[in-house]
C-alpha positions in Angstrom: -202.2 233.8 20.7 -204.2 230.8 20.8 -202.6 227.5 21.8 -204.3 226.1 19.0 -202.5 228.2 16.3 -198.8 228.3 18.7 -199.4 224.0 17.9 -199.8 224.6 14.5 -197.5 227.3 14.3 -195.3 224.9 16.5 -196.3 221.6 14.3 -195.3 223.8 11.2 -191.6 224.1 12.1 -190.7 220.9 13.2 -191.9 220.0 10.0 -189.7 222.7 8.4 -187.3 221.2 10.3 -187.4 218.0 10.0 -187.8 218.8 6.4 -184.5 221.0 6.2 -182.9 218.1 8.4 -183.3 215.3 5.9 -182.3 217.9 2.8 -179.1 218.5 4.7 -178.7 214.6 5.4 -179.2 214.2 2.1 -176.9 217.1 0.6 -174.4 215.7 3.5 -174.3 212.5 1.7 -173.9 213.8 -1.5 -171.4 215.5 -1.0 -169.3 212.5 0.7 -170.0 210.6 -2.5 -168.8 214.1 -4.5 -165.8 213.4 -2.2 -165.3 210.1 -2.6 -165.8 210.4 -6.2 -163.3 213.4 -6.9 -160.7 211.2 -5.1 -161.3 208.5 -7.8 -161.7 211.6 -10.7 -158.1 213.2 -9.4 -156.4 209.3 -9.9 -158.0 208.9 -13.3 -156.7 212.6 -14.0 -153.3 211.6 -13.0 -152.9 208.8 -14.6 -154.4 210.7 -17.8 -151.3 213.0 -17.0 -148.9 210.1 -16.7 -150.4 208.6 -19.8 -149.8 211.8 -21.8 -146.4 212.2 -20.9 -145.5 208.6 -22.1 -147.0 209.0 -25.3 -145.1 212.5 -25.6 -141.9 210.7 -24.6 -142.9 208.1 -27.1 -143.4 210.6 -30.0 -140.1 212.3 -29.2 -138.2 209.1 -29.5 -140.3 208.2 -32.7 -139.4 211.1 -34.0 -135.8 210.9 -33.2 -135.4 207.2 -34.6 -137.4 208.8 -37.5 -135.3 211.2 -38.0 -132.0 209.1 -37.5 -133.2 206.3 -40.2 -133.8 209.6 -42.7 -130.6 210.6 -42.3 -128.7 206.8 -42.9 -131.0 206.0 -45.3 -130.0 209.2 -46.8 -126.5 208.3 -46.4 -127.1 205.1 -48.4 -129.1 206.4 -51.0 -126.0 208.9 -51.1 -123.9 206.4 -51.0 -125.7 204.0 -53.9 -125.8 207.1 -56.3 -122.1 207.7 -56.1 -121.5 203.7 -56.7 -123.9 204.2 -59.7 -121.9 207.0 -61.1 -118.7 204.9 -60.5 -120.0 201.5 -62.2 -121.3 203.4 -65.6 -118.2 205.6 -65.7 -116.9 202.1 -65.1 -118.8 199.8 -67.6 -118.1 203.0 -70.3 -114.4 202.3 -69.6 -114.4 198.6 -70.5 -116.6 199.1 -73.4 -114.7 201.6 -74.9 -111.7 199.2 -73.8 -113.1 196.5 -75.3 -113.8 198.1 -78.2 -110.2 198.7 -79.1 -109.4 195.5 -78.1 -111.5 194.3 -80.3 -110.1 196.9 -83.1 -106.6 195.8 -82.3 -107.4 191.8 -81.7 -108.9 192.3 -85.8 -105.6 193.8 -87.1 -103.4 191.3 -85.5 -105.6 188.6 -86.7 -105.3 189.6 -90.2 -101.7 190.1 -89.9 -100.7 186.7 -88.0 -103.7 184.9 -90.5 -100.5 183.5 -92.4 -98.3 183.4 -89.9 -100.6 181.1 -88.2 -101.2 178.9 -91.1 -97.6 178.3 -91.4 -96.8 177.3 -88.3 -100.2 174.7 -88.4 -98.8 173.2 -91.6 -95.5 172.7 -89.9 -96.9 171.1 -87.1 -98.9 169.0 -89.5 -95.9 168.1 -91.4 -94.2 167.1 -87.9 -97.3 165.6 -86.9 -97.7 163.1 -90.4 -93.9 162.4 -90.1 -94.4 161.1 -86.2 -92.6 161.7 -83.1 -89.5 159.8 -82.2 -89.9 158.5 -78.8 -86.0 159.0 -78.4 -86.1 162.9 -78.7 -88.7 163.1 -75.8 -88.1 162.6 -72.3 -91.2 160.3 -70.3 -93.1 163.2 -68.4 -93.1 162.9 -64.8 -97.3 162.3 -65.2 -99.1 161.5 -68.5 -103.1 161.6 -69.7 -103.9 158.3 -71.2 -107.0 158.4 -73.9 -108.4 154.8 -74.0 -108.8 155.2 -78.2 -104.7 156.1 -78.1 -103.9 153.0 -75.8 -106.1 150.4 -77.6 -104.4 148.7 -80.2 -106.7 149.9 -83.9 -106.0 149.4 -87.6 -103.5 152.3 -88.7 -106.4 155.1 -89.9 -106.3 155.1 -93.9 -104.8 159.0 -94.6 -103.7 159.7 -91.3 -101.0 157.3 -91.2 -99.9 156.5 -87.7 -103.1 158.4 -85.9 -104.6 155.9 -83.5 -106.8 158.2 -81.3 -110.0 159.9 -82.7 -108.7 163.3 -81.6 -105.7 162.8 -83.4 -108.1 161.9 -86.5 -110.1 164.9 -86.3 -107.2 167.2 -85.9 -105.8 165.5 -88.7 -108.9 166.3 -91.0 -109.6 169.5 -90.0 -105.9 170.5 -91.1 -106.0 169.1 -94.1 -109.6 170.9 -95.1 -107.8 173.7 -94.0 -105.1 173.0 -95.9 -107.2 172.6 -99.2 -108.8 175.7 -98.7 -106.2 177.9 -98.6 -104.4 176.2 -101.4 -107.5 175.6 -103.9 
């Protein structure tokens, strides 16, 4: 062989080696970046895990709460309906109560309608007639009415009545009084 050709042939692989030297630098530090990335890819992978497993956790116990308020909540509405049922069967009770109250309240009125007048006109008799402070003991405490403990002019059909009260009492007996009789 020539020596010619054995430096060529020579020239040739140094080049191919020099040329498969700076792939496999190249490849080498690839492959420590591949490295030092996966490190960084396995903690974001982890902490994806750990992030999943908090959010299942957090599900669970939402749906537990969930299911917990359901079942109160359907307690209460439970609850509420039965009160419901109780208040109408109870408002049905006092209107049919209050019905024969009323029924009963209308008879009695009817029947004590004379009674009633009787025993106004007898008080109205007493009442015309006066009291004699003799009979009555002084009560222990009294209500004073400023028209009663003024001195006025004796009322003209009332007789004795000093207060206004005891003048529209007065009145409204007597129109009573008048109706009944005429």
């Amino acid at each position: 062989m020539s020596p010619v050709l054995s430096l060529f042939l020579d020239v040739l692989v140094m080049g191919g080696l020099a040329a498969t030297i700076y792939f496999t630098l190249k490849l080498s530090r690839s492959l420590n970046n591949f490295r030092d990335h996966r490190k960084e890819f396995e903690g974001l992978m982890t902490e994806l895990n750990q992030n999943i497993e908090h959010a299942y956790e957090a599900l669970a116990a939402l749906r537990e709460g969930a299911n917990r308020t359901g079942s109160d909540l359907e307690e209460h509405l439970e609850d509420a309906r039965v009160l419901v049922d109780e208040l109408k069967l109870m408002t049905q009770s006092g209107n049919s109560v209050a019905e024969r109250m009323s029924m009963l309240a209308d008879e009695i009125r009817s029947d004590e309608d004379d009674e009633v007048d009787e025993q106004l006109y007898r008080g109205l008799e007493t009442f015309e007639k006066g009291f004699d402070e003799e009979d009555y003991e002084s009560p222990s405490f009294a209500i004073h009415d400023r028209e009663f403990d003024e001195p006025s002019a004796p009322g003209g059909d009332a007789g004795g009545l000093q207060s206004q009260a005891e003048r529209e009492l007065y009145e409204a007996l007597q129109r009573r009084k008048k109706t009944s009789n005429g």
